[in-house]
C-alpha positions, 0 to 999 in steps of 0.5 A: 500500500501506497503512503499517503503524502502530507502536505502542512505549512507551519502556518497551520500548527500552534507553536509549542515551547522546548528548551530551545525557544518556540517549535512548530511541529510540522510532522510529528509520530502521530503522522505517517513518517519515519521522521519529524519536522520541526521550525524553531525560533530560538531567542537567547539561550536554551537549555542544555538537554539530550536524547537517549533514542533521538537523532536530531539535524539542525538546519539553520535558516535565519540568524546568528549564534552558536550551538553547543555539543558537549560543552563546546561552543562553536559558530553557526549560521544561515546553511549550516547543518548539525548532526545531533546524535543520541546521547550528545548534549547540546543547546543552541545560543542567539536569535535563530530559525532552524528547521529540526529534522528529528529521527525517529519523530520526536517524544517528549519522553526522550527529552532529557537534562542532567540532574 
């Protein structure tokens, strides 16, 4: 059988808060996708956090900042990709866009801080 195609605007889908700022959930686990879809508005910085399970690839849109991956600050902005993967810690810093492909679709179960 076929997959049904989707097609969403993150105009159509209410922002959410996350550790990083704001997130549109564009494809979420409750659609029929391997991955989940995410725009972000990062203003400032966010939380440190991780996942144990969750591959996550930030595309950056608009803005400049810095994204930190276990601890270690480093530079990004407009075009830059950054492969999360599980168990890396990480937070991004500034005022930012970002597209998060998330792999598998995000759960909120899997969001993590250290203690």
């Amino acid at each position: 059988m076929k997959q049904p195609f989707i097609i969403r605007n993150r105009g159509d889908v209410s922002p959410v808060k996350c550790p990083c700022g704001d997130a549109w959930r564009v494809l979420t686990r409750d659609d029929p996708t391997p991955v989940g879809v995410h725009f972000v508005s990062i203003q400032g910085s966010a939380g440190v956090h991780y996942h144990k399970a969750t591959t996550e690839i930030y595309v950056v849109l608009a803005g400049d900042g810095e994204i930190e991956l276990d601890g270690k600050r480093h530079p990004i902005r407009p075009g830059d990709v950054i492969l999360i993967p599980p168990e890396m810690r990480h937070a991004a810093h500034g005022q930012l866009s970002i597209m998060n492909i998330v792999y598998p679709p995000f759960d909120p179960a899997d969001e993590h801080r250290d203690e």
